[in-house]
Structure formats: C-alpha cells, structure tokens
C-alpha positions in Angstrom: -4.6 4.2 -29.0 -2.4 1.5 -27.4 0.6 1.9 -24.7 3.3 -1.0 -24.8 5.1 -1.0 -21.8 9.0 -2.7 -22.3 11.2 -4.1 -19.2 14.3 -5.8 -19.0 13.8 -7.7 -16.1 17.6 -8.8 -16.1 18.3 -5.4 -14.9 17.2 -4.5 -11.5 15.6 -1.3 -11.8 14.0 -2.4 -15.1 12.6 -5.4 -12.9 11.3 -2.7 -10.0 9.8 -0.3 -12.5 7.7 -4.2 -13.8 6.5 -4.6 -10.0 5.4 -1.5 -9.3 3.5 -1.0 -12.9 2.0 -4.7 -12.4 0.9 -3.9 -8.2 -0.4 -0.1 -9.1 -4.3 -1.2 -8.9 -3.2 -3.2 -5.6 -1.6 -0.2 -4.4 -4.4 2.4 -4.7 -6.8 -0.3 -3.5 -4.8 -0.9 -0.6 -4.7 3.0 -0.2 -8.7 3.0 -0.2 -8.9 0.5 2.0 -6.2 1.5 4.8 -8.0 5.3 5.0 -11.8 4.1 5.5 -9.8 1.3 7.9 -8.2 4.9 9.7 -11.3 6.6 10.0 -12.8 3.1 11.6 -10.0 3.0 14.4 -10.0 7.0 15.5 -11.5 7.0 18.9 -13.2 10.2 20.0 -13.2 10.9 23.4 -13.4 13.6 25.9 -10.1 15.0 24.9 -10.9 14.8 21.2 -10.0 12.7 18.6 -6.8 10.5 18.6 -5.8 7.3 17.1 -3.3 4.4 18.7 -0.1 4.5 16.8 -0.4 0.6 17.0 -4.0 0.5 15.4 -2.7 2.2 13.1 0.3 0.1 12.0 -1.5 -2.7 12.4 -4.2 -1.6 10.4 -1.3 -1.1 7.8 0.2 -4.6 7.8 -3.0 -6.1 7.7 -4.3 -4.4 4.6 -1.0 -4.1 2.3 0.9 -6.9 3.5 -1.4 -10.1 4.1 -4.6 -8.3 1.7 -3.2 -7.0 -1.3 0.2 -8.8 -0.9 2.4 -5.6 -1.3 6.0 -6.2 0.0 7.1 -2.4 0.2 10.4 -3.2 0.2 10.5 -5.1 -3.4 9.2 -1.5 -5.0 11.1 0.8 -3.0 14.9 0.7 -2.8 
C-alpha cells in the first residue's frame, strides 16, 4: 500500500500543509522531549509541587526552537 502525498507549494496553505507533514516526526520528538524536560524542572517543596513559568518557557525554546528547529509560526497561521 503506498500514500502519495501532493502540494502546490505556489499556494500558501498548500505550502503550510508541506511543512507541517515534512516537521511531524520533529514535532512529536520535540513533544517527548519538552515533557520528560517538565517533569525534570518541577521543584517539590514544602508547599508541594510547582514549576517556574520561566523554566518552563525556556525549557520550550530550547527544545523546539534551537533542537528540532520548529518555527511555530511558519505552521500555524
């Protein structure tokens, strides 16, 4: 069984729909990676667990954007 996959990439949501079929396996890695990187910034103290909104969108940036190279804003309008 084969699945051929056609884009126009002269039209702009033809050319999306390309780049976010060609970064999918970037995109669940980068998934993977951001939660296990999550779980590694939660401190637990006293109070319970919490995690530093900064950690986390740092953590964020640093996986998608420099590691896998995912520019949100060229898949999502």
């Amino acid at each position: 069984m084969k699945a051929i996959l056609q884009f126009n990439l002269d039209n702009e949501d033809d050319a999306m729909a390309h780049a976010r079929c060609i970064k999918s396996l970037d995109m669940a890695l980068a998934l993977w990676t951001f939660a296990g990187r999550v779980r590694e910034i939660v401190d637990t103290s006293e109070d319970g667990k919490y995690i530093d909104a900064d950690d986390v969108w740092e953590a964020w940036e640093n996986v998608v954007t420099d590691r896998y190279n995912i520019r949100m804003d060229d898949l999502i309008k």
